[in-house]
mmJSON file of the N, C-alpha and C atoms, coordinates in Angstrom:
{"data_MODEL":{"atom_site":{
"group_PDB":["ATOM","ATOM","ATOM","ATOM","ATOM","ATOM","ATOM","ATOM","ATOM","ATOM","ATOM","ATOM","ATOM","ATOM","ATOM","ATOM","ATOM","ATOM","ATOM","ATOM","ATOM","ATOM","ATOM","ATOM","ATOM","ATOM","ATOM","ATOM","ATOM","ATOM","ATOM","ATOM","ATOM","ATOM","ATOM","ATOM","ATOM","ATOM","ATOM","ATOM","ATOM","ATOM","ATOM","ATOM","ATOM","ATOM","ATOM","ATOM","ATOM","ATOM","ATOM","ATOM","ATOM","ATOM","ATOM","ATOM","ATOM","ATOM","ATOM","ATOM","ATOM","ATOM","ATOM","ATOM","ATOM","ATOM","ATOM","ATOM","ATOM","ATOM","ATOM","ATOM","ATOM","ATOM","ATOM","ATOM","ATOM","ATOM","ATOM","ATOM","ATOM","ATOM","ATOM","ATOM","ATOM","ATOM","ATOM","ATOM","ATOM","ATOM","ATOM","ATOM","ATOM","ATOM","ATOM","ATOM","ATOM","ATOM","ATOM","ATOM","ATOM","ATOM","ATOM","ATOM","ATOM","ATOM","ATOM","ATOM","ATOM","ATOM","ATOM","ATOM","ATOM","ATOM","ATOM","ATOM","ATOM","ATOM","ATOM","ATOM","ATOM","ATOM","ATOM","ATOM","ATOM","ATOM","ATOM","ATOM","ATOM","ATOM","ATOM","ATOM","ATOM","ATOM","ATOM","ATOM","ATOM","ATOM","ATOM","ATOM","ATOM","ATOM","ATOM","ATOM","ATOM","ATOM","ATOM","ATOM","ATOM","ATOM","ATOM","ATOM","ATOM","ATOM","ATOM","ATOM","ATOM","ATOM","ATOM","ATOM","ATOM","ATOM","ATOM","ATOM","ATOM"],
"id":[1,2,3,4,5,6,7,8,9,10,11,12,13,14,15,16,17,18,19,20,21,22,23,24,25,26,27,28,29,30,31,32,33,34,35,36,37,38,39,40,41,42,43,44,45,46,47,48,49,50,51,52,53,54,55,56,57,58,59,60,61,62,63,64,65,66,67,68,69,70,71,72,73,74,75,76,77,78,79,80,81,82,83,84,85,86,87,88,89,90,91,92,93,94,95,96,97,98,99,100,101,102,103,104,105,106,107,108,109,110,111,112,113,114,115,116,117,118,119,120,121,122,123,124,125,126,127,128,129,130,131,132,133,134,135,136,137,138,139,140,141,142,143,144,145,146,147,148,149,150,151,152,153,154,155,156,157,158,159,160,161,162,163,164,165],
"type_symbol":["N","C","C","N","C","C","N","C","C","N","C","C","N","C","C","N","C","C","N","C","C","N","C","C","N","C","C","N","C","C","N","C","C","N","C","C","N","C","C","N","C","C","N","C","C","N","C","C","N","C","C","N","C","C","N","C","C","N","C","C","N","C","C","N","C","C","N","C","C","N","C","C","N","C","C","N","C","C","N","C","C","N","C","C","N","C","C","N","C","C","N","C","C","N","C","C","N","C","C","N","C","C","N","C","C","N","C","C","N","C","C","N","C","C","N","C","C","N","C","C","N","C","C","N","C","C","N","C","C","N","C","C","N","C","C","N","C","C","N","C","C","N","C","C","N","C","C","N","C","C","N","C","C","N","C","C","N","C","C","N","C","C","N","C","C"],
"label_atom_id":["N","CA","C","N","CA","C","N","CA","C","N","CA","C","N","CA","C","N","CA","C","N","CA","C","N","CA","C","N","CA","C","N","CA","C","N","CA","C","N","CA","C","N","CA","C","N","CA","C","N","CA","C","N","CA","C","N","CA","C","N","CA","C","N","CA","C","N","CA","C","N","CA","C","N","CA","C","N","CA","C","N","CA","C","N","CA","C","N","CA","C","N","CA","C","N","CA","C","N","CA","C","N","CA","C","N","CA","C","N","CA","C","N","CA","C","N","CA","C","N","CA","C","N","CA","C","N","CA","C","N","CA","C","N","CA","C","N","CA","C","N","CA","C","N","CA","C","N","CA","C","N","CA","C","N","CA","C","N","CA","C","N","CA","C","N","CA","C","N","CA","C","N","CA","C","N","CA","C","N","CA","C","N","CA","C","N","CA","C","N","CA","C"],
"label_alt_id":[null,null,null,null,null,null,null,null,null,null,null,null,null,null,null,null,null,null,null,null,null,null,null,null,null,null,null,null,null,null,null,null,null,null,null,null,null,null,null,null,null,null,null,null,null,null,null,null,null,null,null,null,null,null,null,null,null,null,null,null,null,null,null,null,null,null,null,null,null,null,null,null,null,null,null,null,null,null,null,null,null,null,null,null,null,null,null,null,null,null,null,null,null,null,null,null,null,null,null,null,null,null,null,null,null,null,null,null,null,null,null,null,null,null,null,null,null,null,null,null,null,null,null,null,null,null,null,null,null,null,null,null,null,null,null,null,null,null,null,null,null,null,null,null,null,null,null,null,null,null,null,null,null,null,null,null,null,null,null,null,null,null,null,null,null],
"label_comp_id":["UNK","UNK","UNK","UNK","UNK","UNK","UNK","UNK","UNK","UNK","UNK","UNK","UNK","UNK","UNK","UNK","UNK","UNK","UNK","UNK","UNK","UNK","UNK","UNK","UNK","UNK","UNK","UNK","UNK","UNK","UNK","UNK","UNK","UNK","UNK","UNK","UNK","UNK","UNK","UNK","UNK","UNK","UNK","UNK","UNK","UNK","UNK","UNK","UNK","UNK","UNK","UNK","UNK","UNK","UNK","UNK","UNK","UNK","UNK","UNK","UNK","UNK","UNK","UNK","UNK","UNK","UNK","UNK","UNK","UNK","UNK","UNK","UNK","UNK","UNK","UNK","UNK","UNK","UNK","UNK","UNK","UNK","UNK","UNK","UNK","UNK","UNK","UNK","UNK","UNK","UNK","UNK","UNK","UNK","UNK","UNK","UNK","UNK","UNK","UNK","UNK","UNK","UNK","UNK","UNK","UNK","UNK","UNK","UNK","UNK","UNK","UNK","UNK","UNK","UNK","UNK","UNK","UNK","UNK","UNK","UNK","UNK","UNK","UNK","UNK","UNK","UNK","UNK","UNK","UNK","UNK","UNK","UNK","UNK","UNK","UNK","UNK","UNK","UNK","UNK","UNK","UNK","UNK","UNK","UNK","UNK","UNK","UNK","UNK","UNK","UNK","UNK","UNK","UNK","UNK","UNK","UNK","UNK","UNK","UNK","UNK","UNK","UNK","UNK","UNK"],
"label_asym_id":["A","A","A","A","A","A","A","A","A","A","A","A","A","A","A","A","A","A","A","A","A","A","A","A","A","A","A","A","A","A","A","A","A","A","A","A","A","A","A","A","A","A","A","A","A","A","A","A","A","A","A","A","A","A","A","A","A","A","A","A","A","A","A","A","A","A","A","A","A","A","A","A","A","A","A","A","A","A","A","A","A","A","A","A","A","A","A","A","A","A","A","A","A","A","A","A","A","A","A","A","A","A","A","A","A","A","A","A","A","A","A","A","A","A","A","A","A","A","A","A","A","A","A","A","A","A","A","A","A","A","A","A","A","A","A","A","A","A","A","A","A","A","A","A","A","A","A","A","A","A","A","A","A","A","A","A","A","A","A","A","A","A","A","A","A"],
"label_entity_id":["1","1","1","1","1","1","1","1","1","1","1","1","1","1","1","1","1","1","1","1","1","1","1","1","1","1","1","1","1","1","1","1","1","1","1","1","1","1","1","1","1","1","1","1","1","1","1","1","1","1","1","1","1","1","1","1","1","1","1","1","1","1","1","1","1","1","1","1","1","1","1","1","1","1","1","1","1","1","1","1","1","1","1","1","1","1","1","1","1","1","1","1","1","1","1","1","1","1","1","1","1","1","1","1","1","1","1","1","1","1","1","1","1","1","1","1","1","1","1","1","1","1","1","1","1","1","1","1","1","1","1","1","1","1","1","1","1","1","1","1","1","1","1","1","1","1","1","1","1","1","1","1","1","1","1","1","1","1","1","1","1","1","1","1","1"],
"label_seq_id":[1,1,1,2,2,2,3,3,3,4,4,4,5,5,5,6,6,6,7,7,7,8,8,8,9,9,9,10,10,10,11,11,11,12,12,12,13,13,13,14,14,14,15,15,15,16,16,16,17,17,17,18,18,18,19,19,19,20,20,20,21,21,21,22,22,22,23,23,23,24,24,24,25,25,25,26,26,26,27,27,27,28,28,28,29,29,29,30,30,30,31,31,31,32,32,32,33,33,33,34,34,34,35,35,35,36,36,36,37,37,37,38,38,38,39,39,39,40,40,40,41,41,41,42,42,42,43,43,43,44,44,44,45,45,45,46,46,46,47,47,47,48,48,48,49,49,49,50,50,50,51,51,51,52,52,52,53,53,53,54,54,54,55,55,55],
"pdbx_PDB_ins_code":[null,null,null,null,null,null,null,null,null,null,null,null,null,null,null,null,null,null,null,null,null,null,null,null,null,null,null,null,null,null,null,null,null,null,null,null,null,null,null,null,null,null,null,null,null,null,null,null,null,null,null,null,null,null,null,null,null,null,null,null,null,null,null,null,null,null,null,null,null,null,null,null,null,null,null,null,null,null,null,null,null,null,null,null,null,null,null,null,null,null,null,null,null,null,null,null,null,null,null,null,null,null,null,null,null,null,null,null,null,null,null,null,null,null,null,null,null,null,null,null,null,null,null,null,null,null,null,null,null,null,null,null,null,null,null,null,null,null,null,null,null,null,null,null,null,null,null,null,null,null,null,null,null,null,null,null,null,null,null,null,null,null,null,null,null],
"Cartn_x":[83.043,83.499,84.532,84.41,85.416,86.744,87.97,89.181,90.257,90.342,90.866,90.289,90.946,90.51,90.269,89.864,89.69,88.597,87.566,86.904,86.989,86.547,86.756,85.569,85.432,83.683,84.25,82.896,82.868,81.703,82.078,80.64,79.629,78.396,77.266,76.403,75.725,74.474,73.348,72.389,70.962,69.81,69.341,67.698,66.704,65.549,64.207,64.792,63.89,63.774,62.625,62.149,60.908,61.164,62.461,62.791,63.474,63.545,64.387,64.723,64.882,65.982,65.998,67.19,67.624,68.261,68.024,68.39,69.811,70.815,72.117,72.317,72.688,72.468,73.325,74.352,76.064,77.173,77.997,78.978,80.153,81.062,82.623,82.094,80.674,80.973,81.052,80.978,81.398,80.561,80.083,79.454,80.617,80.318,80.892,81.787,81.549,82.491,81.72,82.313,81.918,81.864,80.327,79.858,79.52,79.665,78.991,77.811,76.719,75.337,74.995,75.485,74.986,76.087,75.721,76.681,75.554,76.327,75.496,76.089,77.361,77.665,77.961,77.694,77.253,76.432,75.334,74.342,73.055,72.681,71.953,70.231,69.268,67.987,67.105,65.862,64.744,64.289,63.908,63.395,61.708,61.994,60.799,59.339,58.531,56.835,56.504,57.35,56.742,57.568,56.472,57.289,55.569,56.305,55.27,54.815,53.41,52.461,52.131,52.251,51.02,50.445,48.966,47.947,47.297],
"Cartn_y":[241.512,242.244,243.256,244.445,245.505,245.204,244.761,244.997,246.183,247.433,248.315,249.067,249.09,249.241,248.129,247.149,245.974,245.02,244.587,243.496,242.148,241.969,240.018,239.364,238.359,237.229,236.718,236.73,235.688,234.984,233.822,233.117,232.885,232.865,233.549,232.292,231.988,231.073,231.809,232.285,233.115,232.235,232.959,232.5,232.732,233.559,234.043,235.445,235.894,237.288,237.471,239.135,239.102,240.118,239.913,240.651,242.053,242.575,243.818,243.299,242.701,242.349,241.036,240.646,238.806,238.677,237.651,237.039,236.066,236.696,235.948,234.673,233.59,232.708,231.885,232.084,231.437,232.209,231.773,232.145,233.046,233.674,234.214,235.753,236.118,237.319,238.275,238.527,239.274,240.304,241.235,242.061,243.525,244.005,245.337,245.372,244.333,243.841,244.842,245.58,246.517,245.265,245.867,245.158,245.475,245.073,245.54,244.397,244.775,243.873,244.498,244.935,245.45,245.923,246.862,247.619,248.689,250.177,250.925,250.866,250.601,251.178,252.759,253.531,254.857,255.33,254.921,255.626,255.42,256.589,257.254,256.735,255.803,255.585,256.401,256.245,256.812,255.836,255.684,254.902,253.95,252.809,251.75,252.223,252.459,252.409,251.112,250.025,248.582,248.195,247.158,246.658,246.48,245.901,245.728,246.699,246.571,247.976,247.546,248.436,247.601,248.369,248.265,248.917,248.855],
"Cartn_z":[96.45,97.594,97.115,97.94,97.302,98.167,97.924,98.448,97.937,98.822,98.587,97.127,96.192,94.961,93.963,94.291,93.733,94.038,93.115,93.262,93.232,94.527,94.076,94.179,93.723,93.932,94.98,95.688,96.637,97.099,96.599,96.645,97.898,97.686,98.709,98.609,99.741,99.188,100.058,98.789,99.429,100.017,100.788,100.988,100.493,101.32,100.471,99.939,98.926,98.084,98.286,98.389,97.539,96.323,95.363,94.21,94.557,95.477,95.915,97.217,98.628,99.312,99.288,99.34,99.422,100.872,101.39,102.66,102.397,103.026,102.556,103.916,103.669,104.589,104.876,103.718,103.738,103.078,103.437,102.599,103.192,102.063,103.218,103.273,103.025,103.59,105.29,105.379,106.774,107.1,108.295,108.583,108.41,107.7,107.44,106.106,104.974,103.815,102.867,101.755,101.117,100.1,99.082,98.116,97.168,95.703,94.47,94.115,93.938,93.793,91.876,91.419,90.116,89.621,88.79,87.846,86.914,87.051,86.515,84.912,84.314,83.27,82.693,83.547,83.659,82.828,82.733,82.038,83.164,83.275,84.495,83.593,84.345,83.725,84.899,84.111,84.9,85.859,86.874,87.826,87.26,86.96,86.273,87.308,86.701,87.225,87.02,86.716,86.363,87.982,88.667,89.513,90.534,91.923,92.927,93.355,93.286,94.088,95.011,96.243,97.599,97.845,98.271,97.894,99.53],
"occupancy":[1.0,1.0,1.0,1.0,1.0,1.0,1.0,1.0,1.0,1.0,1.0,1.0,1.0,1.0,1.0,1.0,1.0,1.0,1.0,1.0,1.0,1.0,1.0,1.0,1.0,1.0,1.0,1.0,1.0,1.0,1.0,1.0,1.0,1.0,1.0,1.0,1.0,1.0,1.0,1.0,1.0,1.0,1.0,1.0,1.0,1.0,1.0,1.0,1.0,1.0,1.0,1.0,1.0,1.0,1.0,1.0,1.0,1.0,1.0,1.0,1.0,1.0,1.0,1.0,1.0,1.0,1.0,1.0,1.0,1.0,1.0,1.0,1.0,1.0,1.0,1.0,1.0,1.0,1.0,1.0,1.0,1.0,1.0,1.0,1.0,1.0,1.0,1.0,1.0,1.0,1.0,1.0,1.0,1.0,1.0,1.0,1.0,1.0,1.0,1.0,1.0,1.0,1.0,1.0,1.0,1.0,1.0,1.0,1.0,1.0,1.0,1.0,1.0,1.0,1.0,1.0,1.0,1.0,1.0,1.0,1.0,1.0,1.0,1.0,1.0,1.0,1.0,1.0,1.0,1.0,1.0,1.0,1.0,1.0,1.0,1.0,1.0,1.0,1.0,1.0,1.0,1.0,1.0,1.0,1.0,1.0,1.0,1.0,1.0,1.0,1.0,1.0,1.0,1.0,1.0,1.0,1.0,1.0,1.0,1.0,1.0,1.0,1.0,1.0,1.0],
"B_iso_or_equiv":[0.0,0.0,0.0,0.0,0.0,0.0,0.0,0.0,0.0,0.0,0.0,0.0,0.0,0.0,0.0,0.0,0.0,0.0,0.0,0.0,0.0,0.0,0.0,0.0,0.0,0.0,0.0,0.0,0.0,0.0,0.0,0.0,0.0,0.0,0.0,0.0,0.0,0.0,0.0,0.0,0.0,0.0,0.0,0.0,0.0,0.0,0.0,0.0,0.0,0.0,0.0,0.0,0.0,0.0,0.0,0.0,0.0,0.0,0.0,0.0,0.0,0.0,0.0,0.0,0.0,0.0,0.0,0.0,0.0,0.0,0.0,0.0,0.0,0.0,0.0,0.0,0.0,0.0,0.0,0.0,0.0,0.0,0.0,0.0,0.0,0.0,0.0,0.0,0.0,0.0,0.0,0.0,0.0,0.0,0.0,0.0,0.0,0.0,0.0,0.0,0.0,0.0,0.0,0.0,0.0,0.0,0.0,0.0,0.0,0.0,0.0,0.0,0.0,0.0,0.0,0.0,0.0,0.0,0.0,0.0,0.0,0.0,0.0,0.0,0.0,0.0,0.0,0.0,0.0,0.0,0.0,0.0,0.0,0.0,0.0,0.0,0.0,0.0,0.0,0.0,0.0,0.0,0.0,0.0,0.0,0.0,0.0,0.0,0.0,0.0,0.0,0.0,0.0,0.0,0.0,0.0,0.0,0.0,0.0,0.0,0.0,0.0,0.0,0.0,0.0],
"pdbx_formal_charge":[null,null,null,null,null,null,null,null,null,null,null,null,null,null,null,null,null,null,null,null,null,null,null,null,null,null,null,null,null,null,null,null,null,null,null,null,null,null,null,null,null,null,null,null,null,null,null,null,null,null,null,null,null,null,null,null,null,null,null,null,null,null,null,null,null,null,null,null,null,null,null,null,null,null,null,null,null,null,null,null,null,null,null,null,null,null,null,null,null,null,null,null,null,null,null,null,null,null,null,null,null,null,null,null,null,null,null,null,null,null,null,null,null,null,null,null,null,null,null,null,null,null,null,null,null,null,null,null,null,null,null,null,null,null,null,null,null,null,null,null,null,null,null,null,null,null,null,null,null,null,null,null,null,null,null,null,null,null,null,null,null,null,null,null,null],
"auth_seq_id":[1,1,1,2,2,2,3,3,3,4,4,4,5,5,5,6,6,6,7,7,7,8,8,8,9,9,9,10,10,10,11,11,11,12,12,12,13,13,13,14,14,14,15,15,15,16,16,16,17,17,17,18,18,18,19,19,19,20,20,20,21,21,21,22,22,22,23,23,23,24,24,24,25,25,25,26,26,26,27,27,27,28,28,28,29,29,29,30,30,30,31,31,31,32,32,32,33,33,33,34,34,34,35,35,35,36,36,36,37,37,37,38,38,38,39,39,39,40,40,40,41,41,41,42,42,42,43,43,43,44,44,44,45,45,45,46,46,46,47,47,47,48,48,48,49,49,49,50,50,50,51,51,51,52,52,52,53,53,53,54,54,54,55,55,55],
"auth_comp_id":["UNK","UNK","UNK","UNK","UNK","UNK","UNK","UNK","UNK","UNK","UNK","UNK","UNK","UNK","UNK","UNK","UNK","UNK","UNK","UNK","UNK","UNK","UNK","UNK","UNK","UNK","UNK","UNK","UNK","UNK","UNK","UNK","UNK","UNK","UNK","UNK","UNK","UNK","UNK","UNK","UNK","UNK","UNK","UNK","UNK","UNK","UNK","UNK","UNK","UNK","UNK","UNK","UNK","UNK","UNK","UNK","UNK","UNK","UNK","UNK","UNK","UNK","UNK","UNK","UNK","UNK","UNK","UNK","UNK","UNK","UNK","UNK","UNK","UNK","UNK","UNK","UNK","UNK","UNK","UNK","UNK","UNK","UNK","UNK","UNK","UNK","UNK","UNK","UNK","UNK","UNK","UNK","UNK","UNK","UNK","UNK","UNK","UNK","UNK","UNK","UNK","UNK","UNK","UNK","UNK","UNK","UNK","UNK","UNK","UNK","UNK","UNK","UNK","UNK","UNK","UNK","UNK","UNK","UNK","UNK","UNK","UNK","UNK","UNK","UNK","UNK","UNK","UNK","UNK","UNK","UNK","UNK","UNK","UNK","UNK","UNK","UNK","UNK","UNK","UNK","UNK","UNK","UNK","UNK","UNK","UNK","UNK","UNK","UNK","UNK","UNK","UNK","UNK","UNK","UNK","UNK","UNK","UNK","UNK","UNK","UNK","UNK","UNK","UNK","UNK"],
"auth_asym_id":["A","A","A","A","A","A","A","A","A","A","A","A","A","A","A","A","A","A","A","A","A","A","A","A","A","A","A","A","A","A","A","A","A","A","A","A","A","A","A","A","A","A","A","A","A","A","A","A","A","A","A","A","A","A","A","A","A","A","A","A","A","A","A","A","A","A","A","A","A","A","A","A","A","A","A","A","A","A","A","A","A","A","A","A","A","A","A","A","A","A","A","A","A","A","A","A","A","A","A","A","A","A","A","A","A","A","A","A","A","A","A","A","A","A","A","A","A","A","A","A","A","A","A","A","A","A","A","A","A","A","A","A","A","A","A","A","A","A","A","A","A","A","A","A","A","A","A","A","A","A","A","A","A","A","A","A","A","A","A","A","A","A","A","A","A"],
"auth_atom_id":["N","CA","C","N","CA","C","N","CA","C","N","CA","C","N","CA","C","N","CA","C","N","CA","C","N","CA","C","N","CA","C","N","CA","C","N","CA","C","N","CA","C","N","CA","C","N","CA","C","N","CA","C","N","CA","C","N","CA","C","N","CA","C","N","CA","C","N","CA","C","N","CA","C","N","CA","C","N","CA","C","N","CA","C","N","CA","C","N","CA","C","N","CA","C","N","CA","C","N","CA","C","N","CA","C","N","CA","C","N","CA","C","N","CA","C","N","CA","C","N","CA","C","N","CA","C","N","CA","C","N","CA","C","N","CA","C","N","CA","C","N","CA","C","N","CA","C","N","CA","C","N","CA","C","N","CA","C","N","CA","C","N","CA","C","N","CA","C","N","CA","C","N","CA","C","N","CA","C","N","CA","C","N","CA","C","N","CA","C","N","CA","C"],
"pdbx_PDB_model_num":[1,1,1,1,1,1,1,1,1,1,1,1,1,1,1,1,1,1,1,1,1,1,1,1,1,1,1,1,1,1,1,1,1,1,1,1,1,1,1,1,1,1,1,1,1,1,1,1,1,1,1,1,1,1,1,1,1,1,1,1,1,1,1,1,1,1,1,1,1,1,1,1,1,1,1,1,1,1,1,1,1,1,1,1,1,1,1,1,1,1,1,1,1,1,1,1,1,1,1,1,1,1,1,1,1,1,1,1,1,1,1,1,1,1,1,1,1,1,1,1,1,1,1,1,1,1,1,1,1,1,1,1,1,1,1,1,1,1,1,1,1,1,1,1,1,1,1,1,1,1,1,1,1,1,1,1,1,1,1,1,1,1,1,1,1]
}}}
C-alpha cells in the first residue's frame, strides 16, 4: 500500500485468478488504498505475444 511517500505490505488473502486479474477476498485493504502490484525497475520491455489467446 502506498502511504504518502512510502510503502508498506499489507497482507491480502486472494481468491480465483485467471493470471491477469485476482479476486482479493481478505485482508486490511480498503476501497480507494493506492497500490504497488509489481515493480518496473525502469527498464521499459516490449509487451509479451506469449500469453492467453481467445479466439
Amino acid at each position: 500500500m502506498v502511504d504518502g511517500r512510502e510503502l508498506k505490505p499489507v497482507p491480502v488473502q486472494i481468491g480465483i485468478t485467471d493470471g491477469r486479474m485476482t479476486e482479493l477476498v481478505g485482508g486490511e485493504l480498503r476501497e480507494g488504498d493506492r497500490i504497488v502490484v509489481g515493480e518496473n525497475g525502469g527498464v521499459e520491455r516490449k509487451p509479451s505475444s506469449v500469453g492467453m489467446r481467445l479466439f
